[in-house]
C-alpha positions in Angstrom: -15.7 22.9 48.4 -15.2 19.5 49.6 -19.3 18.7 50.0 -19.4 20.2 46.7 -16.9 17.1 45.4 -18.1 14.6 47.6 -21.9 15.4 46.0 -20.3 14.7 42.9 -19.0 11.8 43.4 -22.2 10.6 44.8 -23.9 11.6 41.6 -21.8 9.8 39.4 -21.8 7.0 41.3 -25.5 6.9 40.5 -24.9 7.5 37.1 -22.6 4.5 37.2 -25.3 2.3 39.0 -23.1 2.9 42.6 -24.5 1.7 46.0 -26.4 4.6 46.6 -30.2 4.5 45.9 -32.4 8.3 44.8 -34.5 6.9 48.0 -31.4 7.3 50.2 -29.8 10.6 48.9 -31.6 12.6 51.3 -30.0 10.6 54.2 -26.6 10.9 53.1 -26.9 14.2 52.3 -28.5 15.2 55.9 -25.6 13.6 57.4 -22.6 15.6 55.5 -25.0 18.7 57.1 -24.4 17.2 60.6 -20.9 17.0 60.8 -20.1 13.4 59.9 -16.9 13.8 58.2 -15.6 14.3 62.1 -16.8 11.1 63.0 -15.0 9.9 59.9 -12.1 11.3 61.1 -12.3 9.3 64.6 -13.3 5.9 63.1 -10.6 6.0 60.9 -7.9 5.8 63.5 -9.4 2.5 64.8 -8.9 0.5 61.2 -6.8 -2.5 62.1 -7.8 -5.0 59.5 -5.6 -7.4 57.3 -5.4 -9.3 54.3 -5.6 -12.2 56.9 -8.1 -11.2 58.4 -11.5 -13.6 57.8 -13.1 -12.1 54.3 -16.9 -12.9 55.5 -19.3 -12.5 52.6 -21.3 -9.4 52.5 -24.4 -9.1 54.9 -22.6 -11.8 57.0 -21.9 -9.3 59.5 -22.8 -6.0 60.5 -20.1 -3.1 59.0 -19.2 -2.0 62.6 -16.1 0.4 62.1 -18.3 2.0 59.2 -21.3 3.7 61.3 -20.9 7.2 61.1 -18.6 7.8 58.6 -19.7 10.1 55.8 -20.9 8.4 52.3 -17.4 8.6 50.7 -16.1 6.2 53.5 -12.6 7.1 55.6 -9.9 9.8 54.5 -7.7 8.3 52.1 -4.3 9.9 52.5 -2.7 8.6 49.4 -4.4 6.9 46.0 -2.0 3.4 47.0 -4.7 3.6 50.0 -7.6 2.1 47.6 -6.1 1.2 44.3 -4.8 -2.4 46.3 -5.6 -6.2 46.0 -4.0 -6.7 49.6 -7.6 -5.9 50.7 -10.8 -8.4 51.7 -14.9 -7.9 51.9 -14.3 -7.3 55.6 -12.3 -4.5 55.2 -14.6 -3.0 52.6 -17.7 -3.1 54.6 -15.8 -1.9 57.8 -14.4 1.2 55.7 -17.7 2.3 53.7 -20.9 2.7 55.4 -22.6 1.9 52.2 -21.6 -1.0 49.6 -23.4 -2.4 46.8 -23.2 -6.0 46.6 -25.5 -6.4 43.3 -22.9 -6.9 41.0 -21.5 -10.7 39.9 -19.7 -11.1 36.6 -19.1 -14.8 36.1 -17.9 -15.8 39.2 -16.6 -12.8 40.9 -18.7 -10.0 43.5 -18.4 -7.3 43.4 -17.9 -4.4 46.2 -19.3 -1.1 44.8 -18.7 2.2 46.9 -18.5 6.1 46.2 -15.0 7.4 46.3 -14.3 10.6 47.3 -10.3 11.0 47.8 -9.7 15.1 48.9 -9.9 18.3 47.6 -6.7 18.3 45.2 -6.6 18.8 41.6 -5.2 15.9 41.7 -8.1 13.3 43.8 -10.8 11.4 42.5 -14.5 11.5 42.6 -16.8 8.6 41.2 -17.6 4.7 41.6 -14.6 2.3 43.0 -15.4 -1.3 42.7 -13.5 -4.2 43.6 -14.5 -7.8 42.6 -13.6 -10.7 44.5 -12.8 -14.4 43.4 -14.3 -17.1 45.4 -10.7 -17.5 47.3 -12.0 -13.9 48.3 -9.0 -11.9 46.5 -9.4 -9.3 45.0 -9.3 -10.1 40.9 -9.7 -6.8 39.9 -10.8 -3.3 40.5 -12.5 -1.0 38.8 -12.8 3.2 38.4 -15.2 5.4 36.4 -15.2 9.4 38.0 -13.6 12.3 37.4 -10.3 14.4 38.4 -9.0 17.8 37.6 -5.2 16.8 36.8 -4.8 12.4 36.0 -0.8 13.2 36.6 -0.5 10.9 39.9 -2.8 8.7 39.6 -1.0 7.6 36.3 2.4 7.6 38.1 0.8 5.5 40.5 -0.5 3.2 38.1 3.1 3.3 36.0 5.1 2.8 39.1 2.5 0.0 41.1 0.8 -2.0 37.9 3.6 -1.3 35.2 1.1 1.0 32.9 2.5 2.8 30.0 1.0 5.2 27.7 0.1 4.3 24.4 0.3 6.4 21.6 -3.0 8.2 20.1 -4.2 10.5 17.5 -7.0 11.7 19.3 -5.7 14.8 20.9 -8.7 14.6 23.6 -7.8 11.1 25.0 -5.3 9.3 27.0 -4.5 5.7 26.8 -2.8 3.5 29.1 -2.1 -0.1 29.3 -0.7 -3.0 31.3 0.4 -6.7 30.1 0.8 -9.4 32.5 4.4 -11.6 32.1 2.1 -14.1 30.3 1.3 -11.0 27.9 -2.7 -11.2 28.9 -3.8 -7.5 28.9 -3.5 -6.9 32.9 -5.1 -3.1 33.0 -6.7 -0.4 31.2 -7.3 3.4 31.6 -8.9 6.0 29.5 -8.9 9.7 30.3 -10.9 12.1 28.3 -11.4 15.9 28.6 -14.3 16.7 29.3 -16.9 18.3 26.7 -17.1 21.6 29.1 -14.5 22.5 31.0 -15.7 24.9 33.4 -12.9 27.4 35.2 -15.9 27.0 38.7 -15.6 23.1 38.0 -11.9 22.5 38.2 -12.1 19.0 39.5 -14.6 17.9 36.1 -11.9 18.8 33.3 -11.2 14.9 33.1 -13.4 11.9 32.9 -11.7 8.5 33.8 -12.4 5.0 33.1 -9.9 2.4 34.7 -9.9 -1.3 34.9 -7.0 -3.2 37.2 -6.5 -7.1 37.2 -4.7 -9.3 39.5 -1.3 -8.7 38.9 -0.2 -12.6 38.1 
């Protein structure tokens, strides 16, 4: 079930333009054969990194702490785990073994990677992306995947970043929004049903779309 997800995720994060290249997929998809979500599981413990810690541009450095974790990176335990701006380029490349750095709106960088976060109804499969300001914080963050119930990632989002859900008439779709004090729009997510819902696809009914600024 879970290389099932995690494949998914790896698709979409294709689909989306994601780190992961067709000329690579056979790799990646050799090494969820070989075991490597229990190497995942013993790199993970050794994470130690800090919002202090020195955000080195990407390529500056090799991604130590990432070799030999699978594609979707370490076990996140909770969806506060990712959806952070207490994080730097160091600790990006040190958690996913494979980032796409091709990405600069303006002056940000971006940090693509596939995100793969369990097995729940609840988790998330697609494309995470977090963009970094030239101070190297992150400025905002990015989603586009899929989940088979949105319920805690929008508490986390309505607790964390102050979301609320706007009103639609679209019975299909799910809006919610988040205003900085200044009242500049500070977030953005969009959850859709999907066009077939499929009772073997239970983690496919929802397609999301979510954009985080810096809160102010």
């Amino acid at each position: 079930m879970k290389r099932s997800l995690v494949l998914g995720g790896v698709l979409l994060a294709l689909a989306a333009g994601g780190p992961i290249s067709l000329c690579r997929l056979g790799d990646y998809w050799r090494n969820l054969k070989s075991g490597s979500s229990d190497a995942a599981t013993a790199s993970a413990g050794g994470e130690s990194l800090s919002p202090s810690d020195p955000a080195l541009p990407a390529g500056a450095r090799p991604a130590v702490a990432a070799a030999g974790l699978p594609i979707e990176g370490a076990p996140v335990k909770q969806l506060s785990d990712v959806f952070r701006f207490d994080v730097s380029p160091t600790w990006v490349l040190e958690r996913w073994p494979r980032v796409s750095t091709d990405l600069s709106p303006l002056e940000l960088r971006g940090y693509r990677v596939p995100l793969v976060t369990g097995t729940q109804l609840t988790d998330l499969a697609g494309a995470l992306t977090y963009y970094f300001n030239p101070a190297q914080q992150v400025h905002r963050i990015t989603f586009l995947g899929k989940t088979g119930d949105p319920r805690a990632l929008a508490e986390l989002l309505m607790k964390q970043y102050h979301f609320v859900r706007r009103p639609l008439n679209d019975p299909g779709r799910l809006l919610y929004e988040s205003l900085q004090s200044s009242g500049r729009p500070a977030g953005r997510m969009t959850i859709t049903s999907a066009p077939v819902i499929r009772a073997n696809r239970p983690f496919e009914r929802y397609n999301v779309e979510l954009q985080i600024e810096r809160p102010e």
